[in-house]
TIZA-542053 format. One line per field, with one value per residue (C-alpha): residue number from 1; residue in three letters; x, y, z. Coordinates in steps of 0.001 Angstrom, whole numbers, plus 500000, padded with zeros to 6 digits. Example, Ala and Ser with C-alpha at 12.3 -4.5 7.8 and 13.67 -1.06 7.14 Angstrom:
k c(1;2);
r c(ALA;SER);
east c(512300;513670);
north c(495500;498940);
up c(507800;507140);
// end
This chain:
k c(1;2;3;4;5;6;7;8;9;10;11;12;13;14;15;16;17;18;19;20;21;22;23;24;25;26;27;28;29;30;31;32;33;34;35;36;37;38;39;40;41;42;43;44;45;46;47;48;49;50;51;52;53;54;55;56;57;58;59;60;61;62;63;64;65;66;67;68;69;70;71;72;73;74;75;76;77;78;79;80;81;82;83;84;85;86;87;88;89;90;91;92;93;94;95;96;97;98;99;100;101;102;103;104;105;106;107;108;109;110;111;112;113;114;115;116;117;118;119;120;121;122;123;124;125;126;127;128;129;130;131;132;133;134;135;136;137;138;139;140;141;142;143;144;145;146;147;148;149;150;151;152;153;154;155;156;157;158;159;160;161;162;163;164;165;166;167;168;169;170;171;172;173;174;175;176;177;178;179;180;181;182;183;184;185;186;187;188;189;190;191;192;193;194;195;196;197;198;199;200;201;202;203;204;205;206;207;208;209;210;211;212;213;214;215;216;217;218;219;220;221;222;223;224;225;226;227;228;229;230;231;232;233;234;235;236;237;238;239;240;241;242;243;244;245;246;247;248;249;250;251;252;253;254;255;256;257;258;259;260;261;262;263;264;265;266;267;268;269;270;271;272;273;274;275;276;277;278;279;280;281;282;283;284;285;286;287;288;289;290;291;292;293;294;295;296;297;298;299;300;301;302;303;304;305;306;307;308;309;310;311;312;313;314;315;316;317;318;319;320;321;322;323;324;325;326;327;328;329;330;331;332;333;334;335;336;337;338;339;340;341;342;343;344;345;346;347;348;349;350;351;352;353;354;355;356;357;358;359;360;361;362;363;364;365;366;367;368;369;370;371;372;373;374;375;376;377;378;379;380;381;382;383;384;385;386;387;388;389;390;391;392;393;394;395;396;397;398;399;400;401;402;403;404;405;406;407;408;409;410;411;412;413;414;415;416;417;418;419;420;421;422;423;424;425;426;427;428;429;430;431;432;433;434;435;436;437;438;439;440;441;442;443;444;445;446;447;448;449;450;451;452;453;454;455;456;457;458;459;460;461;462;463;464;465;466;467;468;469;470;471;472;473;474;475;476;477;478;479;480;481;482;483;484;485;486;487;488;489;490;491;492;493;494;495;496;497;498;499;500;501;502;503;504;505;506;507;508;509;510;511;512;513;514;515;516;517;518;519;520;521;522;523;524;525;526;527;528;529;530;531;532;533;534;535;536;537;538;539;540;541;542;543;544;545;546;547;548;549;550;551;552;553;554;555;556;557;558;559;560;561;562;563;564;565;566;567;568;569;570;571;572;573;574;575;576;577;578;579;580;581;582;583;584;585;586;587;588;589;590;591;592;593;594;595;596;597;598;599;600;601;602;603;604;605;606;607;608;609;610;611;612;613;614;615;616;617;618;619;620;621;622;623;624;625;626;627;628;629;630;631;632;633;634;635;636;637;638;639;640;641;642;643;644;645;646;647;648;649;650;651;652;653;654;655;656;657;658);
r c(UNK;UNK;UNK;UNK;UNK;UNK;UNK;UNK;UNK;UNK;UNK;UNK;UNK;UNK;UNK;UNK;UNK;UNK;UNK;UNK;UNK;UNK;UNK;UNK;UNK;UNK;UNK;UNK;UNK;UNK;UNK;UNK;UNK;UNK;UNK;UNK;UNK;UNK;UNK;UNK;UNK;UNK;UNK;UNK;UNK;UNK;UNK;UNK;UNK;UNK;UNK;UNK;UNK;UNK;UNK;UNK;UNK;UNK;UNK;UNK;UNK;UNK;UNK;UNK;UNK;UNK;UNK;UNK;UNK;UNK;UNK;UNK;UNK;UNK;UNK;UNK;UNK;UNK;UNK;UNK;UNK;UNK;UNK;UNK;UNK;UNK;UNK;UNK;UNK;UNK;UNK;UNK;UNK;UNK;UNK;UNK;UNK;UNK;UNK;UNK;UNK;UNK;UNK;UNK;UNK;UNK;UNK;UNK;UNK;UNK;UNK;UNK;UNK;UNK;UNK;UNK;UNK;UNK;UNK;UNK;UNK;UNK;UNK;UNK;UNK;UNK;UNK;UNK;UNK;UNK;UNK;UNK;UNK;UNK;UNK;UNK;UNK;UNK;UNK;UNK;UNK;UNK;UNK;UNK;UNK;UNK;UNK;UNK;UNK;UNK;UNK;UNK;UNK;UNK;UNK;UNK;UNK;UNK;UNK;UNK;UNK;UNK;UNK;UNK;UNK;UNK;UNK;UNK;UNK;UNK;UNK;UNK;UNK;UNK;UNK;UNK;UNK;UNK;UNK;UNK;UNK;UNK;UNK;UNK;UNK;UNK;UNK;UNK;UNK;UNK;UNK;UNK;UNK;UNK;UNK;UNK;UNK;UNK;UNK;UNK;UNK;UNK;UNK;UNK;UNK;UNK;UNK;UNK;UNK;UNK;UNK;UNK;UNK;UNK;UNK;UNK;UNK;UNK;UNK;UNK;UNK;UNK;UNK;UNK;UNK;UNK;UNK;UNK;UNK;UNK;UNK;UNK;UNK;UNK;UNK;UNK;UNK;UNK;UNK;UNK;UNK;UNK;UNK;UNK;UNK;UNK;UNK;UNK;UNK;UNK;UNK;UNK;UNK;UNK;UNK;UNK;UNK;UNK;UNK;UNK;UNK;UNK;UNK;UNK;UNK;UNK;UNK;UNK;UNK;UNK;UNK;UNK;UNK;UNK;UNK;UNK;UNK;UNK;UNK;UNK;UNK;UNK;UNK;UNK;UNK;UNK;UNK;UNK;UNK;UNK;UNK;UNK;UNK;UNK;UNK;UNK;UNK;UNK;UNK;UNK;UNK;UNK;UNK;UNK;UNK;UNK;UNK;UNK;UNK;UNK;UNK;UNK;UNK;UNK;UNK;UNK;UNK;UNK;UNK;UNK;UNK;UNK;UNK;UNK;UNK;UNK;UNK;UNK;UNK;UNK;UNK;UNK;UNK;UNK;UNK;UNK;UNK;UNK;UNK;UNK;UNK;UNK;UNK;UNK;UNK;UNK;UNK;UNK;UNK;UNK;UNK;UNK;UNK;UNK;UNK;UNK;UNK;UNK;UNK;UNK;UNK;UNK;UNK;UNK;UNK;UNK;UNK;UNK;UNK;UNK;UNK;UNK;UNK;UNK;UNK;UNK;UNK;UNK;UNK;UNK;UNK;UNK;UNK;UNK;UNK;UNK;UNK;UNK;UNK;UNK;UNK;UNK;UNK;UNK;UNK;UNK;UNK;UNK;UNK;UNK;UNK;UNK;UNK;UNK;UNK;UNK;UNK;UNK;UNK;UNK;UNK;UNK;UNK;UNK;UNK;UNK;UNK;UNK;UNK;UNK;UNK;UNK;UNK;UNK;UNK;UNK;UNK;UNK;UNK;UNK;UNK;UNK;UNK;UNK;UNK;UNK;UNK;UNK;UNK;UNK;UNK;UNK;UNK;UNK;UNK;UNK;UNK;UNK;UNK;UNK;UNK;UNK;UNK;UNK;UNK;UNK;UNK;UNK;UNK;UNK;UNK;UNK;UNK;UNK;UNK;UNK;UNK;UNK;UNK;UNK;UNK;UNK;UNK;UNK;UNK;UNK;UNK;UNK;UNK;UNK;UNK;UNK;UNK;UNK;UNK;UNK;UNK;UNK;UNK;UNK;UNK;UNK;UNK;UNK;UNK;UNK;UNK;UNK;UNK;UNK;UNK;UNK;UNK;UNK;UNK;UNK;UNK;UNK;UNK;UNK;UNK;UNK;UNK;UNK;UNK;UNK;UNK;UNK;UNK;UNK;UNK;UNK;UNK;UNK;UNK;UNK;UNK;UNK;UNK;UNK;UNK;UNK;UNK;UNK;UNK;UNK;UNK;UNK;UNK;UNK;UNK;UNK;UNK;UNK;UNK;UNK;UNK;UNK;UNK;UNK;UNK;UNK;UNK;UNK;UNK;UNK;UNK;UNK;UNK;UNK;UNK;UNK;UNK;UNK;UNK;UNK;UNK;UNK;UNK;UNK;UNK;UNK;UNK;UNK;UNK;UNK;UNK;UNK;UNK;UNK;UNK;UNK;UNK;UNK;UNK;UNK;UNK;UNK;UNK;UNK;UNK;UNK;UNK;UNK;UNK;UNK;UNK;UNK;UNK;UNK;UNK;UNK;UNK;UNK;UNK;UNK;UNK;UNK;UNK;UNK;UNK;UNK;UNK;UNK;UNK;UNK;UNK;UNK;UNK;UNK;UNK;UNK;UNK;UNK;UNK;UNK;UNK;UNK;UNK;UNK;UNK;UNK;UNK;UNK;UNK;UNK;UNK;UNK;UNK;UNK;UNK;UNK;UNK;UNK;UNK;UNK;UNK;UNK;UNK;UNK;UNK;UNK;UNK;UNK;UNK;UNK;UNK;UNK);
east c(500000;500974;500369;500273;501502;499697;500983;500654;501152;503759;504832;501440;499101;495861;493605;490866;488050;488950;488499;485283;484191;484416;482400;479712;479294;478683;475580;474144;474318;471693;469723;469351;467706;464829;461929;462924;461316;462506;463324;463703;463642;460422;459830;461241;460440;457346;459325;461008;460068;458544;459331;456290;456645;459118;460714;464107;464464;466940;468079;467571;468857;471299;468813;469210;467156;465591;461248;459863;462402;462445;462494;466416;467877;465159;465049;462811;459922;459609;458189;460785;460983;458781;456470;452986;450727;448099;448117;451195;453474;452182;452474;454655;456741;457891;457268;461063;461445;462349;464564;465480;465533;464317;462584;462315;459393;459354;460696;462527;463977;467069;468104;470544;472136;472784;476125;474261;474640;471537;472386;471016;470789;473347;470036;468132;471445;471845;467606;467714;470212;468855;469045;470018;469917;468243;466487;466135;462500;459341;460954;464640;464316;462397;459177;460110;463461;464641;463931;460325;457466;458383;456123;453375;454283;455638;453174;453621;457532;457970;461715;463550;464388;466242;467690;470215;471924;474034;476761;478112;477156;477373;475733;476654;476090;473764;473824;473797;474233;474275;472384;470780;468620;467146;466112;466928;467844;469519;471099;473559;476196;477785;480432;479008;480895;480576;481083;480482;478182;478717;477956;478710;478512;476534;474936;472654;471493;470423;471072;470999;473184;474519;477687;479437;481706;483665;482696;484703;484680;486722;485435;483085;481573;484562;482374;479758;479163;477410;477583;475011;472880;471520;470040;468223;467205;465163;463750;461889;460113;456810;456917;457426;454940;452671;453070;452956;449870;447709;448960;450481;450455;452449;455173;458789;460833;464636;467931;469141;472527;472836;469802;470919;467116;464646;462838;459425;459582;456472;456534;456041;459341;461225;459921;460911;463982;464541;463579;465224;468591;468001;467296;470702;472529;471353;471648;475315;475443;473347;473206;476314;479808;478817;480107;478301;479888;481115;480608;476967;475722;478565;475490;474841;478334;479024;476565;476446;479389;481523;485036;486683;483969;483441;480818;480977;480549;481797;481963;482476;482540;480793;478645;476780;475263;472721;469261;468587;470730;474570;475035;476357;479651;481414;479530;480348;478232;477430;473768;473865;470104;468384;469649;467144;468739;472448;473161;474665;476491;478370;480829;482538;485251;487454;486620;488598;488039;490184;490256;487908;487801;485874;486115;484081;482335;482517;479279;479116;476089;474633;473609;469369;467873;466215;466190;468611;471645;470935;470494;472044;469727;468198;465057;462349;463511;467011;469135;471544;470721;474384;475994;479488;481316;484905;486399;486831;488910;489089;484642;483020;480298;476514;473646;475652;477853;481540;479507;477539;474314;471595;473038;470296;470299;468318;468097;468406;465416;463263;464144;463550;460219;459039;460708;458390;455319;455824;455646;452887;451233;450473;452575;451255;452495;451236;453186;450784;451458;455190;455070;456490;457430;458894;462778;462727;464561;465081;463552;461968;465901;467113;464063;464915;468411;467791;465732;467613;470124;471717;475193;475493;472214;473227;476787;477271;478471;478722;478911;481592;482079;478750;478061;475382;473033;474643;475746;478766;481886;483874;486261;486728;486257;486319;484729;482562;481209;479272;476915;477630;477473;479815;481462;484739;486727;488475;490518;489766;492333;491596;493837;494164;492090;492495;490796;490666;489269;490563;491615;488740;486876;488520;486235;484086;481889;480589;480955;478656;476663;476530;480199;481083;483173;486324;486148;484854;485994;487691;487619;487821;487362;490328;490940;491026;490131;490712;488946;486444;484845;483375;481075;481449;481448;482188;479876;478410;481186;484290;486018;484647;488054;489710;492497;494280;493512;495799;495837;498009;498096;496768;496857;495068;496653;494524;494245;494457;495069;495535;494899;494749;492526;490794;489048;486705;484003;483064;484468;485306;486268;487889;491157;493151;495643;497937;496753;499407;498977;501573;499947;503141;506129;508557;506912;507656;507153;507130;505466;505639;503503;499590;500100;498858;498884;496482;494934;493030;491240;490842;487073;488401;488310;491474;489956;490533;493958;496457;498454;502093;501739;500676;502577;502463;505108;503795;503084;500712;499199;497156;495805;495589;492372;489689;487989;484713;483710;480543;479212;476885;478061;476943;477795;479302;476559;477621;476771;473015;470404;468795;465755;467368;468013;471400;471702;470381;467626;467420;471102;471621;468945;468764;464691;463828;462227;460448);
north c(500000;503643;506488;510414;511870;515108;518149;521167;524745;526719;530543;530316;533395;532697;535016;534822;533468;536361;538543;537579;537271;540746;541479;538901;540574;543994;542187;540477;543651;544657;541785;542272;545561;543880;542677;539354;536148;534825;531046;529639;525997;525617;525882;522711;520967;519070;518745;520064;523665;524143;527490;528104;532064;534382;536657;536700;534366;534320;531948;534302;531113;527397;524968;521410;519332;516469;516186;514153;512563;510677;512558;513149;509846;507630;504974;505795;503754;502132;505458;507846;510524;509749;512622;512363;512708;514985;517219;519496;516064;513898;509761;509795;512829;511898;508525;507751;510347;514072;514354;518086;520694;523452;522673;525242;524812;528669;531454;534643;533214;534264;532205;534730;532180;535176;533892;530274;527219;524579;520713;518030;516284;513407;511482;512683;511567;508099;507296;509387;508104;510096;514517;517898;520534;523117;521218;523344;521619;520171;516654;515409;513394;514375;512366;509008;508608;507524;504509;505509;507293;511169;512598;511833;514028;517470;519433;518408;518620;522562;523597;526548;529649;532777;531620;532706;531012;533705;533718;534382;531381;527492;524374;521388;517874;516214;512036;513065;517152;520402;522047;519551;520250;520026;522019;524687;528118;531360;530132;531466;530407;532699;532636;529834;527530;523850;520829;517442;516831;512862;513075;516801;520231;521039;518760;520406;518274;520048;523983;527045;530005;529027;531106;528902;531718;532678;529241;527873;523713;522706;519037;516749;514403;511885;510486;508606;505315;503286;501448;501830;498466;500436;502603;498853;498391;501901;501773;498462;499016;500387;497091;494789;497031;496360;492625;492611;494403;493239;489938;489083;485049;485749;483523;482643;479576;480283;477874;478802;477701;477503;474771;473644;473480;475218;477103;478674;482572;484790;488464;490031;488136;489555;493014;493024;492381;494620;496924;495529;495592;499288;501044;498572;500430;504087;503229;502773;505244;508238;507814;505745;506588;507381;503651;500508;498565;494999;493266;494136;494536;491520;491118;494931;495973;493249;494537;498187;499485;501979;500833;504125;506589;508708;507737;504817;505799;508081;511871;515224;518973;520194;518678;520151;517202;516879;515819;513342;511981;511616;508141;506700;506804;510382;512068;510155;511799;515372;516199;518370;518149;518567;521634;520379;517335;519660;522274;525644;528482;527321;529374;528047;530442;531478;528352;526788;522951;520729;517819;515417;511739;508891;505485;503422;500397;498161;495591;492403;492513;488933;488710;488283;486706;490233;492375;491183;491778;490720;492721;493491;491341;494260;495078;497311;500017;499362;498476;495735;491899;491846;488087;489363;492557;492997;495180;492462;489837;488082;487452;488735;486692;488472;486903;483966;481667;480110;477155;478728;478207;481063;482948;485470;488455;491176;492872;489831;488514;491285;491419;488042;488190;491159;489790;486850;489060;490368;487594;486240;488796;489480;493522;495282;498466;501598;504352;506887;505256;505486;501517;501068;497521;498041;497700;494453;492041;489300;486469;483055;481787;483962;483008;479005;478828;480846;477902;475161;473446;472132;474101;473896;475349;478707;479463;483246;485910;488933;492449;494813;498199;499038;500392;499538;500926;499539;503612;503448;503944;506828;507512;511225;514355;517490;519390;517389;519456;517413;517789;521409;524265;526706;526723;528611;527033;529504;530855;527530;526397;522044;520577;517111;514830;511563;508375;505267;502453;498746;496832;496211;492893;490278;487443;489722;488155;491626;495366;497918;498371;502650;502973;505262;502775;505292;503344;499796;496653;499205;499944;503438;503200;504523;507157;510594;513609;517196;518769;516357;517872;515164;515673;519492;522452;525910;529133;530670;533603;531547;528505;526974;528159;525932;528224;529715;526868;525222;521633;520570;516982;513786;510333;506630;503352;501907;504363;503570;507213;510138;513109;516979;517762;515523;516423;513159;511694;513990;517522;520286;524106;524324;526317;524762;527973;529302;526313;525057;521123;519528;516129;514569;516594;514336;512724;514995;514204;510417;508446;505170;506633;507066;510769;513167;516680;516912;514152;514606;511489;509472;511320;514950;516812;519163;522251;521481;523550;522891;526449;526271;529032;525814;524826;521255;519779;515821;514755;516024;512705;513031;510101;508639;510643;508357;511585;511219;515206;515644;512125;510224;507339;504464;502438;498868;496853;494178;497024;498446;498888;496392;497605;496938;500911;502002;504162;504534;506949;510258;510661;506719;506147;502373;502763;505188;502347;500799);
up c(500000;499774;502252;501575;504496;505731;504840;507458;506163;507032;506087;503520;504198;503439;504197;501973;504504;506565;503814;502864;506514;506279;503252;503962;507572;505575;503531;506905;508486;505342;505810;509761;509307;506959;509823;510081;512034;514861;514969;518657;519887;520385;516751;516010;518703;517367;513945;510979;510652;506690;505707;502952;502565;501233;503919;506155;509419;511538;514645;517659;520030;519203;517593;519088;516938;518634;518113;520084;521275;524757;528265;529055;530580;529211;526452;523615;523010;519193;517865;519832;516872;514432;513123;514062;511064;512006;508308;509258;508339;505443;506245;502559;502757;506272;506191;506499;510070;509909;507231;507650;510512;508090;504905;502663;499875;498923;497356;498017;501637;503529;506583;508512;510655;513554;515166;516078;515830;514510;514198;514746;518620;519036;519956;516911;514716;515875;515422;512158;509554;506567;507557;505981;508639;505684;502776;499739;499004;500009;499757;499707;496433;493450;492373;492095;493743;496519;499457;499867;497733;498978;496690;494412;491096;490426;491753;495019;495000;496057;495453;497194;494575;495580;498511;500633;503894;505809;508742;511003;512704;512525;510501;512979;513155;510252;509722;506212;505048;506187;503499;500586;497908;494234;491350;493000;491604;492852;495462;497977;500986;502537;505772;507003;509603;508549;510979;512131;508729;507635;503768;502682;503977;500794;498362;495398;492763;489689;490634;488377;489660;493297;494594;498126;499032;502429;504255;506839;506698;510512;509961;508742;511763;513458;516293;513962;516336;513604;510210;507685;508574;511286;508799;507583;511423;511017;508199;508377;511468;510039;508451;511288;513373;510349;510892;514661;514794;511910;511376;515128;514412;510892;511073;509185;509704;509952;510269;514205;513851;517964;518108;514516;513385;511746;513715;513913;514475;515361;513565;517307;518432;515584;515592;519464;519314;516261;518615;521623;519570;518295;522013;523051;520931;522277;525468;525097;522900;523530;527760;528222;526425;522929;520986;521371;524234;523232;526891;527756;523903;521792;519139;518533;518659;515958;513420;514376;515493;513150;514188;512752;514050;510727;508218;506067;502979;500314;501817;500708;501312;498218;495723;492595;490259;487671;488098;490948;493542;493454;494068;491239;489917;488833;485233;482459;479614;479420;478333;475617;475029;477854;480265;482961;483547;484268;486583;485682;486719;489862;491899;494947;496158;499150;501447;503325;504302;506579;508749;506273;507449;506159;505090;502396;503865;500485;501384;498998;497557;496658;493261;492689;489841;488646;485631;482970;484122;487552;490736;493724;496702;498860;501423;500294;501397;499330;502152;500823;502282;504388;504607;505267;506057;504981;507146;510037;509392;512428;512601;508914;509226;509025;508060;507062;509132;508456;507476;504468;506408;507602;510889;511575;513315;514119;511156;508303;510111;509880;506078;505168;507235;505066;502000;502658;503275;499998;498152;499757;498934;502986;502470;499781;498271;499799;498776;500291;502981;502901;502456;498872;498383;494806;495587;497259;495783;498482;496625;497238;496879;499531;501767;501111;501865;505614;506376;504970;506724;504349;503778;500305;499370;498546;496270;497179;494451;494661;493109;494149;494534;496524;500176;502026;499886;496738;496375;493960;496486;495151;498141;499129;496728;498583;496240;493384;490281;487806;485185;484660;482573;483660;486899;488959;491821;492786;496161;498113;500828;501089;503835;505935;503748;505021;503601;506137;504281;504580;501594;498902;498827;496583;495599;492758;490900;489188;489820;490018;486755;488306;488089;485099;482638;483375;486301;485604;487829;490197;493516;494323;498231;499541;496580;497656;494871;496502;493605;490721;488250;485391;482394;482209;479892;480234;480917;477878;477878;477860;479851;483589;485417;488498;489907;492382;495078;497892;498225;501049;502575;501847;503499;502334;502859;500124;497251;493780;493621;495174;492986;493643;490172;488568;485104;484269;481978;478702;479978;477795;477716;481594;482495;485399;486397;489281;491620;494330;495393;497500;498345;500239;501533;500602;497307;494245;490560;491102;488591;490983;493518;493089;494341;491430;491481;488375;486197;482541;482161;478593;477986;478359;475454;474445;474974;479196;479527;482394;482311;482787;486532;488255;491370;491144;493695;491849;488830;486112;484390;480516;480043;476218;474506;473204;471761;473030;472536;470531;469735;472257;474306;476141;478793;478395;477102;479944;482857;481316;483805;485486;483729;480659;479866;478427;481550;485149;485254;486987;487684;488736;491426;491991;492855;489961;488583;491564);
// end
C-alpha cells in the first residue's frame, strides 16, 4: 500500500476566509435591518420547521434538533421521533422520520444564521440516519426517487428559489448534510461555519446560479458510532409494526445455527427484538459513552458498530450534480440536450476545508435473479441483504455463518420476514402510505436457503464496489462538480484529507453496473480527489476556470490514487491555472507513487487547459484521449440497467424504477 503523508502549512498566508468574513458581515448587516422572524427551539420541537413564505428568518437562540424525542435519561419507546401525522406532516413525505431541521418549499427566503449554531441532537442523529439541517424543498428526492414514495408528482415537490443562507454562525452535526437540495435556483452560501456533517457540507442536485463563498469547513463528523445496517434496522420498522399488529400470528421459519434446526419465528418476536437491539445500541450510545459497548451489547456491537467513528461511505465537502441523487459513479456523459437534467452556473470560492475523514464500507452485495443483468439482493427500502462485512477479518460473518448456512440476526430477520410478506402477497404496496414495496429484491431463493440446513444450498456471488446501499463507492472528493454548465473554483484552501478504508473485497463476481466505465471493475474506496469535476462544459462567455487553490496533505493506505485535480468523463472548455497542490512533503514528481497533482482522464476533450503558473510539487498525468467530445456514448453493454436501459435513470437512482 501507499500512504500520503499530511501536509501542514507553514509561512502560507491565506487570508481569503477572513476577507470575505468581512464582506459577507457587511451584507448580513443589510439583511438584519429587513423585519425578520425569529426562529427559537420551540419551533422545532414538534418537527422540521417548513418554511412556505418568502421573507428573512433568523436563529435568535442554538437549535438542538431532537422532536419528540424521549424525556432526558430515558430509552425511547419504538416510535421515539417519528412525526405524528396529524396534516402538518404527510404519512409519505415523512414517512422515512424528519429528514430536515428546516425545509424550505418557497421562494425569496434568507436564513441569517445570527452567530448560532443549529444541528442536529446526538440522539436525533443516531435514530435518524437520513438529515440535511436546511432542505432546499418540500421533499429530499424528486418524484420518484429515493427509498420511499416522497412525493406523488411534480406538483407536490415545492423547490427553494432565491435563497440565501448567511453567517456568522454554525451548521453542525447532520447524519447526512448540512444544506441539501434540488432544482433549485439562485442560490447562495455565505460565511458559514461547517462541521460534524457525515455526507457533505453542501449537496445540490440540479442547481441554476449558486455562489458557496467565504465558508469555513473545521470538519466533517469523526464520532459517527454506527455502520450503515443500522440505517436497515430503522427503516423496516413500520413494516414489522405492520406485521405485529395486523397479522400478530404471521410467522417465518429460519435455520438457528445455535439449536441447529429450523425454527418457527412469530413476527412480534422479531419486531421486538429489532427493537430491543436498536434502544441497546442508544443506550450505550446516547446515555452511556457514545460507541456501542462489546461486553453488555457483543450482538449489537458486531453489526452496528463503526470501528473508525466517521461515516461509512463516500463523503464530501461540496457537491453540485445533475438531476437526481449523486450516488452513482462520477459524470460520464454530458447532456447536451436537455439543460434540465444539468446544473449551471456554479461558483465556489474562498473556502477553506480541513480535517475530512471517512472510510468506504465496500458491502458484497449477493447477486438476485432480477432484471437482465441481475440485481444486487436488497430490502424494500434498498438496504443491501448483508451476509458478510469485509472490514473484520478476524469474525466477517453476518447473516451467514463460516459454514455457508443462515446465521440470523436482528436485522436479516426482519428482512427476510418482510421479504416473505411480499411475496405472499400478505405487504402490499402503499406508497401513500410510505410503504412502497417496489425495491425488494430478496427472493423466494434467499428466503429458502435461511431455512435450509443444508450448507450447500446457497453458492454466494457477489457484486463489488457498493456500500450499504449499493451507492457506487467513490472515496473522498472534497469538492465534486458534475453535470455542469459553467462553473469557477476559485481561492479555496483544502487541507488534511484523510481516507481510512481497509483493503477492497477480493472474491468479485461483478461490479457495480453505476460505476462510470472510466472506472469499471475498480475499487475506488480509499481514493482521495481534493477537487472532481466530470462531464462538464464551460459558461456561455468563455472557459469553467479551476484556479488559484491550495491543496496541502493527503493520506490513504489503500488508494488507487491520490489526485489533487481531477478532470473526468466527457468535459470540455475548463482552464486549470495558478493552483498550488503539495499532496506529500517528501513525494515529488514520482510516477511510481499514486500521488497526482492533476489528472486529465481518457474522455476529456482538448479544449481542458492545464496552464504552465501551476505549482504542482507531483506529477501532472494526461491520460491517452479516446475523443469522446461531441458524439453520444453508452455504457458497456455488459453494465446496462437492470431495467434493461442504456443508463440509470434520473442521475443513477437504483429505485427510479420501483
Amino acid at each position: 500500500f501507499h500512504i500520503c503523508n499530511r501536509y501542514y502549512c507553514q509561512n502560507m498566508k491565506v487570508s481569503s476566509f477572513t476577507l470575505f468574513a468581512v464582506m459577507a458581515s457587511v451584507r448580513n448587516d443589510l439583511v438584519q435591518g429587513q423585519d425578520a422572524i425569529c426562529l427559537n427551539q420551540a419551533d422545532f420541537d414538534q418537527g422540521t420547521k417548513i418554511i412556505t413564505s418568502p421573507g428573512t428568518y433568523k436563529l435568535c437562540e442554538d437549535i438542538s434538533f431532537f422532536p419528540n424525542g424521549p424525556a432526558p435519561g430515558e430509552l425511547p419507546d419504538e416510535d421515539a421521533f417519528d412525526p405524528v401525522f396529524d396534516g402538518t406532516y404527510s404519512s409519505n413525505g415523512y414517512g422515512l422520520g424528519f429528514f430536515s431541521a428546516i425545509a424550505i418549499a418557497s421562494e425569496g427566503v434568507t436564513i441569517n444564521l445570527n452567530n448560532h449554531t443549529i444541528e442536529q441532537s446526538a440522539g436525533h442523529a443516531l435514530m435518524q440516519r437520513f438529515f440535511a439541517v436546511i432542505e432546499l424543498a418540500s421533499s429530499p428526492f424528486i418524484p420518484g426517487v429515493g427509498p420511499a414514495q416522497f412525493v406523488n408528482d411534480d406538483e407536490n415537490f415545492i423547490t427553494a428559489s432565491d435563497v440565501q443562507i448567511l453567517g456568522p454562525g454554525t451548521i453542525g452535526r447532520s447524519s447526512h448534510h448540512g444544506i441539501h437540495g434540488n432544482g433549485n435556483t439562485n442560490v447562495t452560501i455565505a460565511n458559514v461555519m461547517f462541521r460534524d456533517f457525515e455526507v457533505a457540507a453542501v449537496s445540490l442536485n440540479k442547481v441554476d446560479i449558486l455562489e458557496i463563498s467565504g465558508c469555513h469547513v473545521v470538519q466533517n463528523r469523526h464520532d459517527v458510532p454506527v455502520v450503515g445496517i443500522f440505517s436497515a434496522a430503522r427503516f423496516l420498522r413500520p413494516y414489522g409494526k405492520i406485521l405485529k399488529n395486523l397479522r400478530p400470528k404471521y410467522k417465518v421459519d429460519l435455520y438457528d445455527p445455535t439449536s441447529g434446526r429450523v425454527e418457527t419465528k412469530r413476527a412480534g418476536d422479531i419486531y421486538d427484538k429489532l427493537i430491543a437491539s436498536i434502544e441497546n445500541v442508544y443506550n450505550d450510545v446516547v446515555l452511556g459513552n457514545g460507541h456501542i459497548d462489546p461486553i453488555s451489547h457483543p450482538e449489537e456491537h458486531h453489526l452496528f458498530d463503526n470501528p473508525f467513528k466517521v461515516v461509512d461511505g463516500p463523503c464530501y465537502v461540496f457537491v453540485v450534480h445533475g438531476k437526481g441523487p449523486a450516488v452513482g459513479g462520477q459524470g460520464e456523459k454530458y447532456n447536451e440536450l436537455d439543460d434540465t437534467a444539468t446544473s449551471s452556473n456554479i461558483v465556489i470560492k474562498y473556502n477553506s476545508i480541513n480535517n475530512i475523514k471517512c472510510w468506504n464500507n465496500e458491502v458484497p452485495a449477493l447477486i438476485g435473479s432480477c432484471g437482465t443483468h441481475g440485481c444486487p439482493v436488497s430490502d424494500t427500502r434498498g438496504s443491501i441483504f448483508q451476509t458478510i462485512k469485509t472490514f473484520d477479518s478476524a469474525n466477517p460473518y453476518l447473516a451467514m455463518g463460516a459454514d455457508g448456512r443462515y446465521n440470523g440476526n436482528a436485522v436479516s430477520d426482519m428482512q427476510v420476514m418482510v421479504a416473505q410478506a411480499i411475496l405472499d402477497g400478505t405487504i402490499t404496496d402503499a406508497p401513500d402510505e410510505g410503504l412502497q414495496i417496489g425495491p425488494n429484491s430478496i427472493n423466494q431463493d434467499i428466503i429458502n436457503w435461511a431455512k435450509n440446513p443444508d450448507p450447500n444450498s446457497l453458492t454466494p456471488k457477489y457484486i463489488c464496489n457498493g456500500d450499504s446501499m449499493h451507492h457506487v463507492i467513490k472515496g473522498i472528493i472534497a469538492i465534486r462538480v458534475e453535470d455542469t454548465a459553467g462553473f469557477s473554483i476559485e481561492g479555496n484552501t483544502i487541507a488534511n484529507i484523510e481516507n481510512l478504508s481497509v483493503e477492497p473485497f477480493g472474491s468479485c463476481f461483478d461490479w457495480h453496473i453505476g460505476a462510470s466505465s472510466e472506472n469499471v471493475n475498480v475499487t475506488q474506496s480509499g481514493n482521495v480527489r481534493a477537487i472532481s469535476a466530470a462531464a462538464v462544459r464551460g459558461f456561455d462567455y468563455g472557459p469553467s476556470v479551476i484556479k488559484r487553490n491550495v491543496i496541502v496533505g493527503a493520506l490513504s493506505k489503500q488508494a488507487n490514487v491520490i489526485i489533487g485535480i481531477d478532470i473526468q468523463g466527457d468535459s470540455a472548455y475548463t482552464d486549470i491555472t495558478r493552483n498550488t497542490v503539495n499532496l506529500e512533503a517528501g513525494i515529488l514528481d514520482d510516477k511510481s507513487d499514486q500521488c497526482i497533482a492533476a489528472r486529465i482522464r481518457e474522455d476529456v476533450d482538448t479544449s481542458v487547459n492545464i496552464g504552465s503558473d501551476n505549482d504542482f510539487f507531483q506529477e501532472v498525468q494526461t491520460l491517452t484521449p479516446n475523443n469522446l467530445f461531441g458524439r453520444t456514448r453508452n455504457l458497456r453493454k455488459v453494465h446496462a440497467h437492470m431495467s434493461g436501459d442504456i443508463e440509470w435513470k434520473v442521475g443513477g437512482c437504483p429505485f427510479a424504477n420501483a
